[in-house]
N, C-alpha and C positions, 0 to 999 in steps of 0.2 A: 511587427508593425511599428513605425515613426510615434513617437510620443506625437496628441494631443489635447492638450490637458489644461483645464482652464483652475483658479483658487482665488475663492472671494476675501478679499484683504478687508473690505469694509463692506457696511449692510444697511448700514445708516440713511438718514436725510440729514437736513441741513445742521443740527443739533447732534453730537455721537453721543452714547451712551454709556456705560459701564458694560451691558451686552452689544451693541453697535457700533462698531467704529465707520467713520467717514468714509466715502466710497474709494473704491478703489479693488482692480482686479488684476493679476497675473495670469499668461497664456505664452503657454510652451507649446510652439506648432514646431514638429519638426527641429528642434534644438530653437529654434527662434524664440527671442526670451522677450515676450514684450510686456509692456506695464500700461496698463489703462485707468485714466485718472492715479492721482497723489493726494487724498486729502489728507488733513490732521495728523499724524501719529502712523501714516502709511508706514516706514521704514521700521517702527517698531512689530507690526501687524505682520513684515515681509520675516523679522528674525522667528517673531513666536509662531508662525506657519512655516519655518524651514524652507525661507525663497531667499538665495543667494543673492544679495544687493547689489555683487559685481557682473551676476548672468545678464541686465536686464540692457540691451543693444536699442530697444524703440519704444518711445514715450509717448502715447496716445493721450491729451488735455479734451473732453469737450467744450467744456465751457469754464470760463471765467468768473464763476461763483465759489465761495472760499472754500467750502466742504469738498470740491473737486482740486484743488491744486494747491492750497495751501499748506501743504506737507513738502512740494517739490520743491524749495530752495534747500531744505533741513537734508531732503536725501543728498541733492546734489555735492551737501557741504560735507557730508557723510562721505560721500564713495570720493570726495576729493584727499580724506583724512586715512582712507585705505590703499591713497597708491595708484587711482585710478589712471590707467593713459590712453585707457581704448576709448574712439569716439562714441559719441550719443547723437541717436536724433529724436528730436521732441515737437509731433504733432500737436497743431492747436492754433487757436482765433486769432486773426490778430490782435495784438496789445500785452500776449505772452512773453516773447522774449522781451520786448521793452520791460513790463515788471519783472521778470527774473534779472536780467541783466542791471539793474537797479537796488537790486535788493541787495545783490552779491554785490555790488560796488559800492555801497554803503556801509557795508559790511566790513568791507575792507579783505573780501577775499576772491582769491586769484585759483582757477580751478588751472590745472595741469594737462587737461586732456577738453579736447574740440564737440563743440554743441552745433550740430545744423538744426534752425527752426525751420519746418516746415509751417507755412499757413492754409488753415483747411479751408475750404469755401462751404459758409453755412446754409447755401442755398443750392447745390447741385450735388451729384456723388464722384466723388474722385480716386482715381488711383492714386494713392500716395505713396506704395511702397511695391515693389515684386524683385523677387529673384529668381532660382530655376525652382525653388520650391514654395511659395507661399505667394499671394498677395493680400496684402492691407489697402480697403477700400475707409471711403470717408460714407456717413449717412446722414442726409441731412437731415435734424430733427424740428419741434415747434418749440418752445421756450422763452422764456423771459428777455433772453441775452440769446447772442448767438450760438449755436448748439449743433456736434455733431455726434451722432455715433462711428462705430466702428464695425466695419466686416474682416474678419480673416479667413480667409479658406487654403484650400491648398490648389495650386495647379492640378488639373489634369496630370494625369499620371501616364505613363506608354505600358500598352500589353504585354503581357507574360509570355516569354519563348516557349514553345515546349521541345526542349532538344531532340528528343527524339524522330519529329516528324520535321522538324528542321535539316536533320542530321539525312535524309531519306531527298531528302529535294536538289541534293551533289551545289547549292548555293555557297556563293564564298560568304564568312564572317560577315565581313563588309554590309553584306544586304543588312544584317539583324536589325540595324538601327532603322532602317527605312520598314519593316514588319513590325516592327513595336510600336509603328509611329502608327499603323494598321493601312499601309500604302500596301497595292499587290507590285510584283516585283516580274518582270516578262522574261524571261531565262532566252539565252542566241537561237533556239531552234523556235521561239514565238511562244513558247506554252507558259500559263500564267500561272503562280506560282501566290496562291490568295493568303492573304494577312492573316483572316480568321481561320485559315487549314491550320495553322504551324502557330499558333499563339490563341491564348485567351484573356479574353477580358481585361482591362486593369482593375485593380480595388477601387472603389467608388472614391471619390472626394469628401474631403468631412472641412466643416463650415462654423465656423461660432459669430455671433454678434449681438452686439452691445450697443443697448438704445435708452440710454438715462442720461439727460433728463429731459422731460419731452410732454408734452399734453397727447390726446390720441392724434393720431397724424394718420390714416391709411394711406398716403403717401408713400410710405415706404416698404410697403407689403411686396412690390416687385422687388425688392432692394435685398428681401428676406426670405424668401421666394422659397422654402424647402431647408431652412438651414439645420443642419444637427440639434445647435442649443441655442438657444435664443435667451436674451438676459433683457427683462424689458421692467422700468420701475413701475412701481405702484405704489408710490406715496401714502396714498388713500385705499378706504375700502365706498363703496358706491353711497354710502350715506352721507358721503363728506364730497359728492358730484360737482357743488358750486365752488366750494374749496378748493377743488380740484383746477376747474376752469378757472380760477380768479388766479392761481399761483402758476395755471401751463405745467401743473403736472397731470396726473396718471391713476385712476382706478382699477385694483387686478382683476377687476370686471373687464375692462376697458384692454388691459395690457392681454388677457385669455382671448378676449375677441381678436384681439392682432394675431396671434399666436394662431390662430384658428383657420384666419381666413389665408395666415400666409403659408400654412399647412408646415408646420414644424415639426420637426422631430420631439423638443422636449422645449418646456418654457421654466425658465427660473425669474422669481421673482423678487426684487427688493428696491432701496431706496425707502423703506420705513420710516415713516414720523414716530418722530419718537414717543405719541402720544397712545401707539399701539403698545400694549405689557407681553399681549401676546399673537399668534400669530395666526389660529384657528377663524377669525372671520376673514384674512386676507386668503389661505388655502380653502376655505369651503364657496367663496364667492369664484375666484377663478377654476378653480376643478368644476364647477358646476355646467362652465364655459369649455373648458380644454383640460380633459381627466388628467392629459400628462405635463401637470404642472409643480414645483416644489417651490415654497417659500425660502433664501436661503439664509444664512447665517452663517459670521465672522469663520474662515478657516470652512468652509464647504470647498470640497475638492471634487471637480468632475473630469474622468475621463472621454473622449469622445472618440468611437469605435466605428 
C-alpha cells in the first residue's frame, strides 16, 4: 500500500513553548510531500522529526497570523542554501506572496528555483491542486483573518483484475483498462463480458484534513464528510467558551462535536494555549463527545490505512 502519512511539526497556539512548537504539519500522500502551515522554528521541527526539507513540492498557508507562516521565509532561505532548483508552490490568502517576496528582497536574497502562489478563496472550497493521484481541496474556515483549511485525499482508485477469469473471457489486453475502470465490455458475438465477473473492488480512498484556525463552523461538515483523520484545533477547553468566541477559535468540545457529526474516522486535536501544562482536560472533554479522539503532540506520526 502507497504511503499516507500525516507528522505534527508543531502543537502550539499563538505563543510556542519549550513542549509546543508553532503549528505546522507534514503529509506524505502517495510520495506527495506537502507542508501545511510554517510557523516559528518549523524547519528545525522538520530536521528533529526526520522530514527531508528538500521532499516538501506544495506549501499549504491558512492564514496570515504569525504562528502559521512566520517560519516560511527562514525555510525558503534554507532550501535556497541547499541547492534548491526544483519549483515550489505555495497556497495561501492574499497578501502572502507580496510579504514573502518583500522580505526576501529586503534581505537581499535571490532564491535559484521558481515559487507559484496560488490564492485560496476564504469563502468557498476549491480545487487547488490534482494529479492522477491525489487532490488538495481548499476549506473555508471562520476566523479572525481570512482562513482556510485543507482536504487531501486520494483519487478514486480502478478495480483489481483477476487474471484468471480475465484470462477465461479469450478478451484482448486492450479491454483491461476499460474493466478496471468497472465499464462491461460487449465481445463481436454480443455477449457481455461484466466488470465485476473479472475484477474486484478497488481499495477504498483515505482522506486527511486540516481545519485550524477556525471558531465552530458546521459549515464544513459536508467538506468532511467521512474523512480518515481529521485535525481540528482546540485552543480552549469549554470553560474558557467566551474566550473562545471573542478570539474565533475552538473548544475540543466543540472540535469532538464536528468530528461527530461529520462521522470521522479518527479526530486529532491541537492548537494548545499555552496556558494548558497539561492535556487531560482537553482529552476527557472531547472523548466524552467522540471516544476516537487524541490530543497530539510535537513529532506525533499518523499512518492512515
Amino acid at each position: 500500500m502507497t504511503r499516507f502519512e500525516v507528522t505534527v511539526l508543531g502543537s502550539g497556539a499563538a505563543i510556542p513553548t519549550l513542549e509546543r512548537g508553532a503549528t505546522s504539519h507534514y503529509v506524505n500522500c502517495n510520495e506527495r510531500h506537502i507542508l501545511i502551515d510554517c510557523g516559528e522554528g518549523t524547519q528545525l521541527q522538520m530536521r528533529k522529526f526526520k522530514v527531508r526539507l528538500q521532499k516538501i513540492s506544495h506549501i499549504c498557508i491558512s492564514h496570515l497570523h504569525g504562528d502559521h507562516f512566520f517560519g516560511l521565509v527562514g525555510y525558503l532561505s534554507t532550501l535556497q542554501l541547499l541547492g534548491r532548483n526544483e519549483g515550489l508552490t505555495i497556497y495561501g490568502p492574499e497578501g502572502l506572496e507580496q510579504i514573502i517576496k518583500q522580505q526576501l528582497e529586503i534581505g537581499g536574497a535571490h532564491l535559484n528555483f521558481n515559487i507559484k502562489f496560488v490564492i485560496t478563496n476564504p469563502k468557498e472550497s476549491e480545487l487547488l491542486f490534482e494529479d492522477k493521484l491525489i487532490e488538495l481541496h481548499s476549506i473555508p474556515l471562520k476566523h479572525k483573518v481570512p482562513t482556510t483549511g485543507f482536504l487531501i485525499k486520494e483519487k478514486p482508485k480502478e478495480r483489481n483484475l483477476i487474471k484468471e477469469e480475465f484470462d477465461k473471457t479469450g478478451l484482448s489486453v486492450a479491454y483491461i483498462s476499460k474493466l478496471r475502470q468497472g465499464k462491461d465490455v460487449e465481445k463481436e458475438d454480443g455477449s457481455i463480458v461484466r466488470a465485476k465477473d473479472v475484477t474486484l473492488p478497488p481499495k477504498r480512498t483515505r482522506s486527511y484534513a486540516f481545519c485550524s484556525d477556525t471558531a465552530y463552523k458546521e459549515d464544513i461538515i459536508p467538506l468532511i464528510k467521512g474523512v480518515d483523520l481529521l485535525y481540528h484545533e482546540a485552543t480552549f477547553t469549554k470553560d474558557k467558551i467566551e474566550r473562545a468566541k471573542a478570539t474565533k477559535h475552538s473548544t475540543a468540545e466543540q472540535a469532538a462535536t464536528i468530528a461527530k457529526m461529520a462521522e470521522v474516522r479518527k479526530l486529532i486535536i491541537g492548537h494548545l494555549s499555552a496556558r494548558y501544562k497539561t492535556v487531560e482536560k482537553h482529552t476527557e472533554e472531547a472523548q466524552a463527545i467522540f471516544e476516537k479522539t487524541q490530543v497530539v503532540n510535537d513529532g506525533d506520526h499518523f499512518f492512515i490505512y
